[in-house]
N, C-alpha and C positions, 0 to 999 in steps of 0.2 A: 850724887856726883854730877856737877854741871858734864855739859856737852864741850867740846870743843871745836871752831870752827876758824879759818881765815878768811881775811878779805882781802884785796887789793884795790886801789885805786891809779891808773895808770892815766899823768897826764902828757900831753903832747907840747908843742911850741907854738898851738895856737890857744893853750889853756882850755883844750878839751879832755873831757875825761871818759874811756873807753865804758862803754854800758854793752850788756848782753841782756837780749829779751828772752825771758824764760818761757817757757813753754807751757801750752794754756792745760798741758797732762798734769804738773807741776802739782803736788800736793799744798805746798806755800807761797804764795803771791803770785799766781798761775799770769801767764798775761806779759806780768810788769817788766819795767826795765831794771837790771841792777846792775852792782859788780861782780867781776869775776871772784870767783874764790867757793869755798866748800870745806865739807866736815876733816876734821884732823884724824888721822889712822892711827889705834891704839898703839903707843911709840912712837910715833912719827912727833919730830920737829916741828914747830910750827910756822919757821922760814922753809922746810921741806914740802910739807902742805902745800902752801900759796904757792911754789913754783913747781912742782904737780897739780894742782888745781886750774892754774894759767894754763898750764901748756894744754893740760885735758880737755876745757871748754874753748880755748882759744887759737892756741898752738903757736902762739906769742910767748917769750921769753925776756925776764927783765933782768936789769944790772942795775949797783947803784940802789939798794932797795931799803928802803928804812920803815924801822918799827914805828907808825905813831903812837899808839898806842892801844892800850886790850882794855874791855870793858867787860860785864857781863850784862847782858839783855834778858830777861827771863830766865830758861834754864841754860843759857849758854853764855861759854867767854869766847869773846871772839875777840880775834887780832888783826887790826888795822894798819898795814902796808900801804906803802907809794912808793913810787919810781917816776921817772922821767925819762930812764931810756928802757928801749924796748926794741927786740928785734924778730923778725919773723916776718911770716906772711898769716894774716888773720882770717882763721877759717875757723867757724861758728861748729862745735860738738852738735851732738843728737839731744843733747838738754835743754841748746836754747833753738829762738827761732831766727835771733837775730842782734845783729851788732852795731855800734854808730858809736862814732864820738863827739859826743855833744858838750857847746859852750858848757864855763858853768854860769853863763848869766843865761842859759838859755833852758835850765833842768827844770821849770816849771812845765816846760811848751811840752813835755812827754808824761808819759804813766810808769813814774819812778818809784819806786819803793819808799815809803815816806824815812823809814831810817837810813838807807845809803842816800837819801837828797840831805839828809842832815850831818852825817858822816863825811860824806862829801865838799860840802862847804866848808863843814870843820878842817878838813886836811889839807885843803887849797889854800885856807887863810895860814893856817900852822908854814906851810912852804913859801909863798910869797913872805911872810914875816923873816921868816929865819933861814931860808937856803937861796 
């Protein structure tokens, strides 16, 4: 039985996209920069996930949140979220070490997780196309 997990991509009005750096304890991509999001709780939703997941690492909250779409990655399906609004005040969890929102013409210039830099661009282009 795969894994279940969420992600979120959260962009702003200057076409940045919210990134959390994980922490170099981090058993997977210690270091990098990613998205918010994490494993799904047996029963749990997977629109419930990602907004537990936000608030836990982030303490941000989103509206307006749409499914792009779920894949499976090795042994995991993970589901891909986006928003555009967001509200809170952004205070970084004991998980990562830190947080930016970076262009997306500018996701080379960091140490980003090679699949959320591709995820990423997938879902900025999916949003400027069609919303």
């Amino acid at each position: 039985m795969k894994k279940e997990s969420v992600v979120i991509c959260i962009f702003n009005e200057k076409n940045e996209v919210l990134l959390l750096k994980r922490s170099l304890k981090d058993f997977w991509m210690p270091g990098k920069w990613g998205l918010p999001g994490g494993k799904i709780d047996h029963g749990e939703e997977p629109i419930v996930a990602m907004h537990r997941e936000l608030k836990e690492e982030s303490n941000l909250e989103v509206s307006d949140v749409l499914l792009y779409n779920s894949f499976v990655h090795g042994n995991w399906h993970v589901f891909y979220y986006f928003s555009r609004k967001y509200s809170g005040e952004l205070k970084v969890s004991d998980e990562h070490t830190g947080a930016c929102w970076q262009h997306i013409d500018k996701l080379e210039e960091i140490d980003i997780i090679p699949i959320a830099l591709t995820k990423v661009r997938e879902v900025f282009a999916y949003v400027q196309q069609n919303l």
